[in-house]
N, C-alpha and C positions, 0 to 999 in steps of 0.2 A: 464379530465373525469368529468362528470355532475355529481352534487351532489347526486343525486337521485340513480345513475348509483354506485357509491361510498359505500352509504349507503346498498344499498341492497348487494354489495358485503361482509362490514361489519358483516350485518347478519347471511352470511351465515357461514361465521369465525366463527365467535362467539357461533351459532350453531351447527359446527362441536365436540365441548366439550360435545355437550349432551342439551335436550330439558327444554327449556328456556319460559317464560311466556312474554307477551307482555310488561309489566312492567321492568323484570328484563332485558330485551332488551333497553329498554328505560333508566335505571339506567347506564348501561353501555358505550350506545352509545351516550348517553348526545341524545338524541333524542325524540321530543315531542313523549306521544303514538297514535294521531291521523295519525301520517307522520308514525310512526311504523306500525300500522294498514296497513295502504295504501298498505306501502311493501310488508307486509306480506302476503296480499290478490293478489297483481302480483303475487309475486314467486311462492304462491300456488298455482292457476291458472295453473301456466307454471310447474308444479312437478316438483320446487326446493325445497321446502317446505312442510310437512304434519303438519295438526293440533290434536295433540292428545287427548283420551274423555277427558283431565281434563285440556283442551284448553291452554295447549303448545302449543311448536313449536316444531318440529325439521325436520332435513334433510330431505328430499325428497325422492322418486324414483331415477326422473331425474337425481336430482346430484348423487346419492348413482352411477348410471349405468355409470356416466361419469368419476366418479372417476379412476371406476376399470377399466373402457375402456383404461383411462391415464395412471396407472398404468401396466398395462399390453402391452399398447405399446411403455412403457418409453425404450431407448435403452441405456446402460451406456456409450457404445464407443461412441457415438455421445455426451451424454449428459457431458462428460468428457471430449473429444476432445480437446479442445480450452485450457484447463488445462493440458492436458499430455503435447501440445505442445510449451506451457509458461516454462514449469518445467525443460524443456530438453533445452528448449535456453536457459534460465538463468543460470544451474549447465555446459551443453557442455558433459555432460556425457548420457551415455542410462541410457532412461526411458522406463519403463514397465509399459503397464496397466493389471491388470492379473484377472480371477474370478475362482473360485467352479466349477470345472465338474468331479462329481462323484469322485473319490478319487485321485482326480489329480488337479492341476491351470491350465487354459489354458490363452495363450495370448493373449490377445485381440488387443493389439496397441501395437505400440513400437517408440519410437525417439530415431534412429543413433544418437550415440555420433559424437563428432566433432574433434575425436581424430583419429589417421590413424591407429591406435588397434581398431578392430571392433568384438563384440559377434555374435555368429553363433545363436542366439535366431532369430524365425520368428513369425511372426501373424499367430494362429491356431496351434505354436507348444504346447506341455504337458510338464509340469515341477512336481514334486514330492513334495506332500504340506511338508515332515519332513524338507526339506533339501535344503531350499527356502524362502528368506523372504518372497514374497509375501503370498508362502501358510503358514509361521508361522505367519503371520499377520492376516490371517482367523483363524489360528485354535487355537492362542488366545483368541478368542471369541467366542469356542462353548463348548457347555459342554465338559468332558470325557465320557458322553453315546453317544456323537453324533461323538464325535471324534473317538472313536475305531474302527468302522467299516471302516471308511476311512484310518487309519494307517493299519488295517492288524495285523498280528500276529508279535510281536518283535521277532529279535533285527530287526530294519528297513533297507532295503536298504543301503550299504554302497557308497557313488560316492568318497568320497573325506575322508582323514584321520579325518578331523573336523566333519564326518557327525553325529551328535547326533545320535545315534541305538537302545542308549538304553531309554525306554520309561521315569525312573523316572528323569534320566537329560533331553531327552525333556521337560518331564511337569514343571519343572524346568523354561526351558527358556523361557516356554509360558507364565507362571505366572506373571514373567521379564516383557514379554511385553504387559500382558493386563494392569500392572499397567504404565508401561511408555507410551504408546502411540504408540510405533514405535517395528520394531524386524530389529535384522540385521542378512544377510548370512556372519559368519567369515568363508568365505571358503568352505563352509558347501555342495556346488552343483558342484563346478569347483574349483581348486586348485590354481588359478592363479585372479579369479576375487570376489569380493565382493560386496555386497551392503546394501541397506537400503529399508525400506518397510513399509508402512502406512497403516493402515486397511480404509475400504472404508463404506459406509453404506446405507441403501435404506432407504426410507421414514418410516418405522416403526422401525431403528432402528438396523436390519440384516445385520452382516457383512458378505457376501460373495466374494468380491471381493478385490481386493490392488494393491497398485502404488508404484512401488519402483526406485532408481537410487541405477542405476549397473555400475563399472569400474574396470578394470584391476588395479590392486597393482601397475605397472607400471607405472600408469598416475595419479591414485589419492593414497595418501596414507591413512590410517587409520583416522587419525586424520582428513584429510582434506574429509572423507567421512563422518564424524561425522559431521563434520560441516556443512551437509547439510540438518539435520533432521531438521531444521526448517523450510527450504521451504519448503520439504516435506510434513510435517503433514499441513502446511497452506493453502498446494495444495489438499492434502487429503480432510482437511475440505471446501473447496469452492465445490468443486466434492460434497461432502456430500450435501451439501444447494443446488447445481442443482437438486440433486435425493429429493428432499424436506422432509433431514433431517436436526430437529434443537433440540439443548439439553434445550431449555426453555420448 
């Protein structure tokens, strides 16, 4: 990449925190301010860039439309892809990629375990956020005003004997797992299989989606499902940094 090509992409970093003086670009970027100038005056040119009356800089048009354009056609199942299906070769168990639709998770991807017990989960099926890691790994992460309407009036849906129904031991194991990282289904949606679930994140920080490995009690045991949360949330966090989230 040419210098020039480099620098100006700098700026526009740098930029993004909020409007910056020619100078303070130049403290930053170790960058003389005649070569700051120079840039300044392409990018604005091309509306990546406006100058404000009290001869800032900041963002542009151009880039402000290009942003949201990106944003809005960022797609998770693709931008995930490559990662659900690292997760699911390396554990050998089903992986789920799930998101938020209206008061439900729905599936978005899934990797066949490699095990000859196979889950009846499909891409585009609905699963029940109480009683689901994946949706107790969303709903972790949202208030109790945002959460209510989605759960519906207690006790909740019963599937399974483990299913939490009632709200104050949900909010309980929500609590659990906004501060660990992870939530697990003990049994909590199918009687027979279990898993683990990592909350997912968009570029500003919103969790509405999640990635979990699921297996039969049969093939994995308790322990050796625990033992997976580290791939997990590593896998979680790479996904995160594709959708261009970062906690600096």
């Amino acid at each position: 990449m040419s210098s020039s090509v480099q620098r100006a992409l700098h700026i526009l970093v740098e930029l993004s925190s909020g409007p910056l003086t020619i100078s303070e670009l130049g403290r930053r970027l170790d960058v003389h301010r005649t070569t700051s100038l120079r840039l300044l005056r392409t990018l604005e040119e091309e509306r990546f860039v406006r100058r404000t009356e009290d001869g800032r800089y900041r963002i542009g048009p151009l880039m402000a439309a290009l942003s949201h354009e990106a944003l809005e056609g960022f797609d998770l199942r693709t931008a995930a892809q490559e990662h659900v299906r690292a997760l699911g070769s390396a554990t050998g168990h089903t992986v789920h990629l799930a998101a938020l639709d209206g008061d439900s998770v729905v599936y978005l991807d899934k990797v066949e375990s490699r095990q000859s017990i196979r889950m009846y989960s499909y891409v585009g099926a609905r699963a029940p956020l109480h009683a689901t890691g994946v949706g107790k790994a969303i709903l972790a992460h949202l208030s109790p005003q945002e959460r209510e309407p989605l759960l519906g009036t207690p006790p909740y849906p019963e599937h399974t004997p483990n299913t939490r129904t009632d709200p104050d031991d949900l909010a309980e194991d929500l609590a659990r797992i906004a501060e660990q990282g992870w939530a697990l289904d003990d049994f909590e949606h199918e009687e027979f299989v279990h898993c683990v679930a990592a909350p997912i994140r968009d570029a500003k920080g919103k969790v509405d989606a999640a990635i979990s490995v699921s297996a039969p009690e049969v093939t994995l045991d308790r322990q050796g499902l625990l033992g997976l949360v580290g791939e997990l949330t590593a896998t979680a966090e790479a996904i995160n940094e594709e959708l261009g989230w970062s906690r600096t």
